[in-house]
N, C-alpha and C positions, 0 to 999 in steps of 0.2 A: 068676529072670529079672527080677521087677521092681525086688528089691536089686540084682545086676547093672546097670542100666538109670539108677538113681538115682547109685550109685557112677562111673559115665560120663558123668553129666549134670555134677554136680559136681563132676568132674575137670576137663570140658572148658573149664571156666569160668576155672579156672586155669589148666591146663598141657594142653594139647591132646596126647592120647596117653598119659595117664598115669589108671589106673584101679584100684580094686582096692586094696590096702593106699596104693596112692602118695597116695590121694586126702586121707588127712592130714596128709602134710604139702605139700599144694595151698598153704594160705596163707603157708605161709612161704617158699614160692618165688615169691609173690606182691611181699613186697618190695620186690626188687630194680626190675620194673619200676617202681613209683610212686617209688623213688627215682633211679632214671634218669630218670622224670618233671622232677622237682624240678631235677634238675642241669642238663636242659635249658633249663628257665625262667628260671634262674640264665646260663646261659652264654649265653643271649638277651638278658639286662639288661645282663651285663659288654660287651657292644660298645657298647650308646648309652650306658653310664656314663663308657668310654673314650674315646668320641668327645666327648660334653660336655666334659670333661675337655682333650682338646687343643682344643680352641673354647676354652674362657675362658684357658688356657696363652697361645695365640694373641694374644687380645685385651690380656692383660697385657701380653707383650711388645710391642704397636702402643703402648700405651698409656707402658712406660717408654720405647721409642724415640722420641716425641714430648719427652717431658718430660726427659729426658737433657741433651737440649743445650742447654735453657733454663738449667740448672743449672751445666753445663761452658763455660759461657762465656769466664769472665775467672777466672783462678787467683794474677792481682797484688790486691793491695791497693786499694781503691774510689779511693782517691785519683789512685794512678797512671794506674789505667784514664778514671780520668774527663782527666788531663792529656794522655793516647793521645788520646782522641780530642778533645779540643782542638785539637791538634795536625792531625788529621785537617782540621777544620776552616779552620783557615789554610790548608793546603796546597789545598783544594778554591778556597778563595776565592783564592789566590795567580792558582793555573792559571785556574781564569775572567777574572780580568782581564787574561792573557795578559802577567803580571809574572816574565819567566824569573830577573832576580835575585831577586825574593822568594818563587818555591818552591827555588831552589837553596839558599838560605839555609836548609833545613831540613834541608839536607845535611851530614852530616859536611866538611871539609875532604877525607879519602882514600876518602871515598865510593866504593859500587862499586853502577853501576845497571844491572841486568840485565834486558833487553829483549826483547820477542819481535822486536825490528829491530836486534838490537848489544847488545853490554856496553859500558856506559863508566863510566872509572875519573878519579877527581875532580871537587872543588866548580867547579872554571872549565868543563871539559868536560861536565858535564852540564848549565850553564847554557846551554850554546852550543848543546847538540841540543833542548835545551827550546824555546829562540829561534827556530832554524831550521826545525825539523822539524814540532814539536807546537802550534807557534802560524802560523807560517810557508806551510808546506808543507800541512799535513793541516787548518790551522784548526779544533783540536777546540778545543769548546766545550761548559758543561753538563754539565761534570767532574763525576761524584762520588763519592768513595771510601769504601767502609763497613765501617770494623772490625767483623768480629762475635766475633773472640778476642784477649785478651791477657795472655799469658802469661809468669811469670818463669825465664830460665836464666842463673842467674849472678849476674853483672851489669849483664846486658843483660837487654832486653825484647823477645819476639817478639810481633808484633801480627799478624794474619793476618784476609781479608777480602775484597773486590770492588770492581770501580769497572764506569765504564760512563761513558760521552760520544758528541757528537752530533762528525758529521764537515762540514766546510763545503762540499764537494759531495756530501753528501746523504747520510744512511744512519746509521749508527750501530757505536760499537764498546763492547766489553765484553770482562772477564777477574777473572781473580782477579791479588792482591797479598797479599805477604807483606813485612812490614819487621824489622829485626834495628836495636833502636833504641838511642843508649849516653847516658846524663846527661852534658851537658856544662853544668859552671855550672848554675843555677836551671830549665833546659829538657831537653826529649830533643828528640834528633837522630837522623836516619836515618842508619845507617854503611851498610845494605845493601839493594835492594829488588829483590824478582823480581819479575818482571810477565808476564802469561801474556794471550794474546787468544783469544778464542773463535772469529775470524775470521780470523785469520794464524796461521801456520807458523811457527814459530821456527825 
């Protein structure tokens, strides 16, 4: 009775139901749970390892989407980029003094200016809606155009970037700009410009 008694004490300890010869091999059916233990503890760790994991994934990619386009900026040669945006700067100082022959002059001759108010085609006609419209008409003033790309295809140059002006009854306009620029002689020249407004419809 009391071998009986000992034999179910230390059965029960391992395997509930199990008495009598089974009770030797009680510890090695022991085991299994302390290693389902372990795998548990382990399969606890693997989510916050995986989560840290996409957190700093995350943060890298914040971190090269910032620093990317500092780097992709300009893909011509420092020279040219720095005579792009020379060029930038005459044109900004042209249109503030409300000089429609001296930002036309930065136009090709078969120039084509495409507008969120018209397309127009040549160096006379685009001087003439310069005159009328943009100086005229809308009195924008406090032009300023800001390459932030410039890139080579060919042998042309695409520059690409923003502007923004003050309107003379009151308020203000803004857009992106894209030019397609060709050497001509010792300068570049604009053959082609889009112009986009954040406030009209094209």
């Amino acid at each position: 009775m009391c071998r009986q008694f000992s034999h179910h004490t230390g059965s029960s300890s391992l395997e509930p139901g199990t008495g009598g010869e089974g009770a030797e091999s009680g510890p090695i059916r022991a085991l299994p749970f302390r290693s389902e233990s372990r795998q548990r503890q382990t399969m606890l760790k693997h989510p916050e390892e995986t989560m840290k994991t996409h957190i700093l994934l995350a943060l890298v990619g914040l971190v090269i989407g910032f620093v990317l386009p500092t780097f992709a900026q300009d893909t011509v040669d420092p020279k040219t980029a720095q005579q792009i945006r020379a060029l930038t700067a005459k044109f900004n100082e042209a249109f503030n003094k409300h000089d429609p022959a001296a930002v036309a002059a930065l136009y090709t001759e078969n120039a084509v200016w495409q507008t969120y108010h018209g397309t127009y085609y040549g160096r006379q006609r685009i001087e003439k809606v310069y005159a009328d419209w943009c100086f005229k008409r809308w009195n924008k003033h406090n032009w300023v155009t800001t390459v932030s790309r410039v890139i080579p295809v060919r042998n042309e140059v695409r520059a690409t970037g923003a502007w923004r002006c003050d309107l003379g009854g009151g308020g203000t306009d803004n857009g992106l700009c894209s030019w397609v620029l060709v050497h001509e002689g010792d300068t570049w020249k604009i053959r082609r410009e889009a112009l986009t407004s954040d406030h009209w419809v094209n």
